[in-house]
C-alpha positions as CSV (number, residue, x, y, z in Angstrom):
1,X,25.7,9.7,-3.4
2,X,27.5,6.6,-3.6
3,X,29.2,5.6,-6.8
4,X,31.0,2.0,-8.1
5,X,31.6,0.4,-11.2
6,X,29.0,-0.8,-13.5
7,X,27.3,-4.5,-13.4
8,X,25.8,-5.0,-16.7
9,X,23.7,-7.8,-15.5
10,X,22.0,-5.5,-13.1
11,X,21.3,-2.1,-14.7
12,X,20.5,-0.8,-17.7
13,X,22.7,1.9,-18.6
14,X,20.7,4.5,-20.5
15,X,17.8,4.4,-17.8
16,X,16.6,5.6,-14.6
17,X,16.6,2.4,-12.6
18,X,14.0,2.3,-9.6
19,X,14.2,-0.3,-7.3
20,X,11.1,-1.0,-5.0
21,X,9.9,-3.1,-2.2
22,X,6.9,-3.7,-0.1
23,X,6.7,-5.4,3.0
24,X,4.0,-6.4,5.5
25,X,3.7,-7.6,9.2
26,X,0.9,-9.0,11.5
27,X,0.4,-8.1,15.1
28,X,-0.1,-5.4,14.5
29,X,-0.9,-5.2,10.7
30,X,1.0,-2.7,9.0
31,X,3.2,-2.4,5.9
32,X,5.9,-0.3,4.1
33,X,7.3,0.6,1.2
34,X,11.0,1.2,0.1
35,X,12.5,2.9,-3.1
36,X,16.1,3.6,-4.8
37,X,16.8,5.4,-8.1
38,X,20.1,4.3,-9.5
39,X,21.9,5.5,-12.6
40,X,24.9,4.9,-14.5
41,X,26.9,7.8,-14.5
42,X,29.2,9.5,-17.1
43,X,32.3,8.3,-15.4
44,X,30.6,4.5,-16.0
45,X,29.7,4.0,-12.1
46,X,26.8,2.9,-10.9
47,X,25.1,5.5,-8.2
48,X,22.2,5.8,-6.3
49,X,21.0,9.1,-6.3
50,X,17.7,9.1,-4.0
51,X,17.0,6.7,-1.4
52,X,13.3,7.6,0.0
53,X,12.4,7.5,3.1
54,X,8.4,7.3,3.4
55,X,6.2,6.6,6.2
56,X,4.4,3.1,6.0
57,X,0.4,2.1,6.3
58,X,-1.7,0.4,8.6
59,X,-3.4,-2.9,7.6
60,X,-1.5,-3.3,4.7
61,X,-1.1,-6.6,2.6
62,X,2.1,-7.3,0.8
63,X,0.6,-6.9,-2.4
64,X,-0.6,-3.6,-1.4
65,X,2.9,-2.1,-0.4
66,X,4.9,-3.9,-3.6
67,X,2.0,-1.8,-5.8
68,X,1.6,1.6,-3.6
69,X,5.8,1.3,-4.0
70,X,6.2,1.0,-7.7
71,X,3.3,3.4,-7.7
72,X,5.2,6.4,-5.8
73,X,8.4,5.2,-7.6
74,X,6.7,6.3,-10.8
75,X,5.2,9.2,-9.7
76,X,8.8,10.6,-8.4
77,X,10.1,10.0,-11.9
78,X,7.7,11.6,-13.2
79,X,7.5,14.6,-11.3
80,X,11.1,15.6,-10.5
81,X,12.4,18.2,-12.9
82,X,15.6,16.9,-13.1
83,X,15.4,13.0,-13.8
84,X,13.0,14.4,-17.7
85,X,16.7,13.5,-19.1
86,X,16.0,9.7,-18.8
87,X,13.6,8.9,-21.3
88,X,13.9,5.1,-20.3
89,X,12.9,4.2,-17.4
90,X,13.1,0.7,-15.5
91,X,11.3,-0.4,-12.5
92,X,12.9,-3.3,-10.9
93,X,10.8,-5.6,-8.4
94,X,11.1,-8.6,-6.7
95,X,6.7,-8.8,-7.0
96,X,5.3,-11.2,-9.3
97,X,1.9,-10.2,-8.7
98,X,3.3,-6.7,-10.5
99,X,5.2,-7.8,-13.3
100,X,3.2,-10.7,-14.6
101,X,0.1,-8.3,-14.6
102,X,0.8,-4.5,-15.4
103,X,0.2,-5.4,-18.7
104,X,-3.1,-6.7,-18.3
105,X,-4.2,-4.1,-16.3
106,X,-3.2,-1.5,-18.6
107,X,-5.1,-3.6,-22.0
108,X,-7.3,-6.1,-20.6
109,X,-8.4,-5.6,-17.5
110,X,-10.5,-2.2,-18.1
111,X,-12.5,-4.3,-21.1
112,X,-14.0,-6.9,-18.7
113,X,-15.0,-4.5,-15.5
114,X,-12.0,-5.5,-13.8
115,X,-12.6,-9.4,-13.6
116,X,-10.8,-11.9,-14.6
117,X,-11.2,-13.0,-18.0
118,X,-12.0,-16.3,-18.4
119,X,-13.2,-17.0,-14.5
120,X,-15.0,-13.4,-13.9
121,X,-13.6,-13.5,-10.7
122,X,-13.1,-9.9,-9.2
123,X,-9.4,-8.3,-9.5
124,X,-8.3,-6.9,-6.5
125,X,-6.3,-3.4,-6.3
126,X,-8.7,-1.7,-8.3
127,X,-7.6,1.7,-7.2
128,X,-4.1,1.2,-7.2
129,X,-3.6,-1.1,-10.6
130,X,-5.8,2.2,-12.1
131,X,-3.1,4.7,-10.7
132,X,-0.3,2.6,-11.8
133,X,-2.0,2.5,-15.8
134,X,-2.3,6.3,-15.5
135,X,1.1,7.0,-14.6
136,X,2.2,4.0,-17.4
137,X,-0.2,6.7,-19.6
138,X,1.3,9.7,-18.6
139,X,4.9,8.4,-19.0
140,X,4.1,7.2,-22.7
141,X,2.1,10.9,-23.4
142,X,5.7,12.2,-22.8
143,X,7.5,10.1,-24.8
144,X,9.1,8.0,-21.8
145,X,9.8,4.2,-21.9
146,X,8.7,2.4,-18.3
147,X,9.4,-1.3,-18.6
148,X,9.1,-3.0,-14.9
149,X,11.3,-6.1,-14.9
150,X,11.7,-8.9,-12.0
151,X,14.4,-9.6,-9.6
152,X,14.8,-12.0,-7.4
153,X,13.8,-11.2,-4.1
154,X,16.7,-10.9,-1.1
155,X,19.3,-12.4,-3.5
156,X,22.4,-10.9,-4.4
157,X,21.0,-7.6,-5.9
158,X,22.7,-4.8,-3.5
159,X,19.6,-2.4,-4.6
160,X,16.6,-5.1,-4.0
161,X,18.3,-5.4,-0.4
162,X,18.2,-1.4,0.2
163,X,14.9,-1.4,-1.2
164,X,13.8,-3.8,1.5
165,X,15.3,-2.3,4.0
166,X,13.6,1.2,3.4
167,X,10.3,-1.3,3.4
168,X,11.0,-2.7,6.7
169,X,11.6,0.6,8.1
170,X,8.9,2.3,6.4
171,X,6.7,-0.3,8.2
172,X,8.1,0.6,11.5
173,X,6.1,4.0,11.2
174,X,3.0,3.5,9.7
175,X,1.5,7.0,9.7
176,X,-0.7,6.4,6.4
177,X,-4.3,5.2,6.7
178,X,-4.7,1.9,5.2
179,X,-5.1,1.9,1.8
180,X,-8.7,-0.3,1.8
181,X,-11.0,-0.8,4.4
182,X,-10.8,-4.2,6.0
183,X,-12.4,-5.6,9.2
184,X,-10.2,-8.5,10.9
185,X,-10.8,-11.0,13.5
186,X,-8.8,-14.1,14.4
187,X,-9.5,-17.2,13.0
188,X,-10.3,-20.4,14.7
189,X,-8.5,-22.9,12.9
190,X,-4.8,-23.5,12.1
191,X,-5.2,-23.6,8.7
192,X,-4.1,-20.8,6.6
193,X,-5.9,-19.3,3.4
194,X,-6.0,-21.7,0.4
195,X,-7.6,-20.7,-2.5
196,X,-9.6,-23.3,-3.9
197,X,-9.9,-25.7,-0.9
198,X,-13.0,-25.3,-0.3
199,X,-15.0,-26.6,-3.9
200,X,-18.6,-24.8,-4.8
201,X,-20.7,-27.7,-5.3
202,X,-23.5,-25.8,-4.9
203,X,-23.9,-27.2,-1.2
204,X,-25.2,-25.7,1.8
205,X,-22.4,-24.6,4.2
206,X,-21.9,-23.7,7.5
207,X,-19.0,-21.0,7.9
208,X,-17.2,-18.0,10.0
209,X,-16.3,-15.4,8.5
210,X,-13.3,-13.5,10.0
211,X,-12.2,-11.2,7.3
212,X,-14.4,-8.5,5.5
213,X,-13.8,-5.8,3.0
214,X,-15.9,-4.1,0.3
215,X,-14.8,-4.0,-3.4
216,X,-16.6,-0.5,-4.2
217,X,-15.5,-1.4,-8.6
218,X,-17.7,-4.7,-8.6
219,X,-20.5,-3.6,-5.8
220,X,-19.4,-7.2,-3.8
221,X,-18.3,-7.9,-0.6
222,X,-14.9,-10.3,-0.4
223,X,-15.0,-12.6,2.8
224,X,-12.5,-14.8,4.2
225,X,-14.0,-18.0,6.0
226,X,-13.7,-21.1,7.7
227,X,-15.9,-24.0,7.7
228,X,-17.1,-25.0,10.6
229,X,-19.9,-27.7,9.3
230,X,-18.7,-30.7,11.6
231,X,-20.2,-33.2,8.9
232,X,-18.2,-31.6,5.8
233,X,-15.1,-32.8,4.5
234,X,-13.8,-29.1,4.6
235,X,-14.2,-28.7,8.2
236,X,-11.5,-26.4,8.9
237,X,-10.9,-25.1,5.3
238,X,-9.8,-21.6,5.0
239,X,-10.2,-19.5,2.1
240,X,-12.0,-17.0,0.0
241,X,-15.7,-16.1,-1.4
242,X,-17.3,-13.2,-2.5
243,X,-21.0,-12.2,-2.3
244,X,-23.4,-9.7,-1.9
245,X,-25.0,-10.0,0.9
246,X,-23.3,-8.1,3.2
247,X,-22.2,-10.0,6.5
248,X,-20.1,-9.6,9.4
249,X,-17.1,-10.1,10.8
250,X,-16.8,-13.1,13.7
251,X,-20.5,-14.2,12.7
252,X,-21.3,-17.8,12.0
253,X,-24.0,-18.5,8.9
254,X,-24.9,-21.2,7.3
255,X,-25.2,-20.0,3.5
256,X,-25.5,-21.9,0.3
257,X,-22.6,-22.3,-2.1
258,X,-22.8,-21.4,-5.9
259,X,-21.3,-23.8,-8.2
260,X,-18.0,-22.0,-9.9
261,X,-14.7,-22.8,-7.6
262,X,-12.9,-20.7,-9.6
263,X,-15.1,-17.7,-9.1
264,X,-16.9,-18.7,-5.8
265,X,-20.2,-16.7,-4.7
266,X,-22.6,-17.1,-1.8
267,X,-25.5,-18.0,-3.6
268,X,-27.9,-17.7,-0.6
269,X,-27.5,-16.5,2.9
270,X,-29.9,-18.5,4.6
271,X,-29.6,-18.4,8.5
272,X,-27.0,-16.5,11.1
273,X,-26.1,-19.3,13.5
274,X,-24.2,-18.8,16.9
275,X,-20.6,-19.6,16.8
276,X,-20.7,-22.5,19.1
277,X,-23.4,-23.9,17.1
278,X,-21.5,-26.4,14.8
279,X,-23.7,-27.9,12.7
């Protein structure tokens, strides 16, 4: 494997260092996932000693692949006879969504039924934040530091690019199912998700919903929407609510809002409208 002196500012030198990456695409929708163990040798050189070369998923998120790739990262560690001599290991990622919340997933999360704590909004991931806390447990059961620290995404870091370039690749095959189930249709407007842009006011709406997928941990259904009420001032508004009435894909409804923007709900569903039917 390939060997060069040691960057302090990169590694750490006692530990197995795993880089990993996720990517995504649209058109079709599919993602992949890219990982690199690097070590500082005995001689003081840095070396890669696995690269890994793993088929990607269909309808995959980005989130999805930078999780599933710290997840497998872990699990390699984990499982590989030879690599039980590093007791420390570090997890390098260029995800913010992991490294600002492994924590809570692994102490706060589980206490509150996987919602947020002060907005009870649902926490996506479910299934894969609870595989990465178990491998977090395992590692810790056998007396093995994981810390997972942040790089900077397609900067300077020689590992971060490989990593992403194993992603890219990995997305290029994607032989895995997706990892949740989510039905798609294109949206009307320009507009792209904003979370938040459309405020619960407790108002009676008229929307489209293009995107829907069921979050089996909180028994709710997540929608992405547009508004299509010609009269409201979010006309064209894209973004995100969650309910329990289970609706579909490409359908038009008029439904009434609750009042919590930060943890929106369809209050009431109270009519399916055609989709040329602006009202």
């Amino acid at each position: 494997m390939r060997a060069e002196r040691y960057n302090p500012e990169m590694l750490d030198d006692d530990a197995l260092n795993i880089y990993t990456d996720g990517s995504s695409f649209s058109g079709p929708r599919v993602g992949g996932i890219g990982i690199v163990f690097v070590i500082v040798n005995d001689a003081g050189d840095e070396e890669v000693i696995n690269e890994f070369d793993y088929p990607g998923y269909k309808q995959a998120t980005n989130n999805e692949m930078e999780l599933e790739a710290c997840i497998k990262g872990l699990e390699e560690a984990l499982d590989q006879e030879a690599l039980k001599q590093f007791e420390k290991i570090v997890v390098h990622t260029d995800s913010r969504y992991i490294v600002d919340n492994y924590q809570t997933a692994k102490f706060v999360w589980p206490t509150t039924k996987w919602t947020n704590r002060q907005t009870g909004r649902p926490i996506l991931h479910v299934a894969q934040w609870k595989r990465l806390v178990r491998l977090l447990k395992r590692a810790y059961q056998s007396r093995r530091n994981v810390s997972i620290k942040w790089v900077k995404g397609h900067s300077k870091d020689k590992y971060n690019k490989a990593a992403d370039k194993l992603a890219r690749k990995s997305a290029k095959n994607p032989l895995h199912k997706p990892l949740s189930t989510v039905s798609v249709r294109r949206k009307k407007t320009s507009k792209s998700v904003e979370i938040g842009s459309v405020e619960m006011r407790g108002q009676r709406l008229s929307i489209r919903v293009f995107t829907t997928e069921y979050l089996e941990t909180h028994k709710l259904w997540k929608y992405k929407f547009e508004v299509i009420s010609k009269k409201s001032k979010y006309l064209g508004n894209v973004d995100i609510i969650f309910s329990t009435e289970p609706l579909r894909d490409g359908h038009c409804y008029v439904v009434v809002l609750n009042k919590d923007t930060a943890n929106p709900r369809i209050a009431r569903m109270l009519d399916e409208i055609e989709c040329s039917k602006l009202v």
